[in-house]
N, C-alpha and C positions, 0 to 999 in steps of 0.2 A: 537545538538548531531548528530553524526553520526550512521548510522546503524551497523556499523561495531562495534560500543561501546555498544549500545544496545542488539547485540547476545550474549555477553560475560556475560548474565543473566542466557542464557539457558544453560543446562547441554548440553552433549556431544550426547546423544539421543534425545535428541530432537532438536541438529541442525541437525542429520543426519537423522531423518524422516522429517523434513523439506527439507533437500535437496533431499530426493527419491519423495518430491511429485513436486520438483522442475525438476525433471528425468535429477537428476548429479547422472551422474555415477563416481565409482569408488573415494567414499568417504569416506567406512568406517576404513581403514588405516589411513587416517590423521589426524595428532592431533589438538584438536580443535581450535585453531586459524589460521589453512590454511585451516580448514571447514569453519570456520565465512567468510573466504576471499575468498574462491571459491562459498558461497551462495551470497553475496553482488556481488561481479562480475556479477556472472549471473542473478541476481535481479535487478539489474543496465543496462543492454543490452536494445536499443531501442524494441530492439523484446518482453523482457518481461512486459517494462511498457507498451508501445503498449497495449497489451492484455490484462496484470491486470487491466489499469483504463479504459477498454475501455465498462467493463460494469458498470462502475459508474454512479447514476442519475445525473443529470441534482445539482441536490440539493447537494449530495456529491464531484461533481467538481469543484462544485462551491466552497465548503468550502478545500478542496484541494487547491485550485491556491490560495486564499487568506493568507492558512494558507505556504503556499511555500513561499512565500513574510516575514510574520512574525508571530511571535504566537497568536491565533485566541482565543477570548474567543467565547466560545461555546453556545447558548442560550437553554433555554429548547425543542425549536424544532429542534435543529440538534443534539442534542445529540446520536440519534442511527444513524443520518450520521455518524460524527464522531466515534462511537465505530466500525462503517464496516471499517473506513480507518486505524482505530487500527490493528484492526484483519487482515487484508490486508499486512500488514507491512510499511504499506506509511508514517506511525505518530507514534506521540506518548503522551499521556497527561503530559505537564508539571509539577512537582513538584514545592512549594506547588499550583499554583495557576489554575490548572485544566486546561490552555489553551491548547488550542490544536497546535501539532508544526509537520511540515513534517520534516525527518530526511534531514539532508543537504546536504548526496550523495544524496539520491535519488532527493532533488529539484532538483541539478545539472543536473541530468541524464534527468528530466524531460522537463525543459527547451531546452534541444536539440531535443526533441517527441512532441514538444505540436506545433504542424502546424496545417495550414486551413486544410489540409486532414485526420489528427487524431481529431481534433473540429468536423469534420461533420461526419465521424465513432462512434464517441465516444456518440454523440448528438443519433443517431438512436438507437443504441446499449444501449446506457442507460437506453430511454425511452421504449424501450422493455422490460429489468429489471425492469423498475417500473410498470407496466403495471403486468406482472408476478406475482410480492411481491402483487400487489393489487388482482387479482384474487386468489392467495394463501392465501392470509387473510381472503377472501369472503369465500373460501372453508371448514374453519376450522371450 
């Protein structure tokens, strides 16, 4: 499935609060399938996956590049990997069989970002994030 098939879920406000936290400008004119096409472009730019996975743990990249490959059943302990790469936009759970599957532009786009110099950004950056979630869970 592409992402581009998958926004045609959301109504029209909620691709276009999606795109202002995406900072497109100059979206609320167009009708929503040149909004689904202007948030997937700009979701697809090496600059935006860049960033979005690059605070991914170690645990959630890992079930990313797997599930990039082919659709991942999901075990009881990545289950809230998996729902961050949901909410993210990177995936999606397969009907009926709950695996988990990255959309197929973005593996595309991925494959062109995934170098030894975003591995060792991504690798810090992650383990910062998890580090965080665990101090924020100690706090609560």
């Amino acid at each position: 499935m592409l992402l581009r098939e998958y926004l045609t879920e959301y109504t029209k406000e909620e691709l276009l609060d999606q795109a202002r936290s995406f900072e497109i400008r100059k979206c609320s004119g167009l009708r929503k399938a040149d909004l689904i096409d202007r948030i997937v472009d700009n979701f697809c730019t090496e600059e935006m996956l860049r960033s979005r996975l690059a605070c991914l743990t170690k645990e959630q990249m890992d079930l990313f590049r797997k599930a990039c490959i082919s659709p991942t059943a999901v075990s009881v302990n990545e289950v809230v990997d998996a729902m961050q790469l949901y909410r993210y936009w990177i995936g999606y759970f397969e009907e009926p069989t709950d695996r988990f599957c990255v959309f197929e532009d973005v593996a595309v786009a991925f494959s062109k970002v995934d170098d030894e110099s975003f591995r060792r950004k991504q690798c810090r950056k992650g383990w910062m994030v998890k580090c965080i979630h665990f101090l924020y869970n100690i706090m609560e």
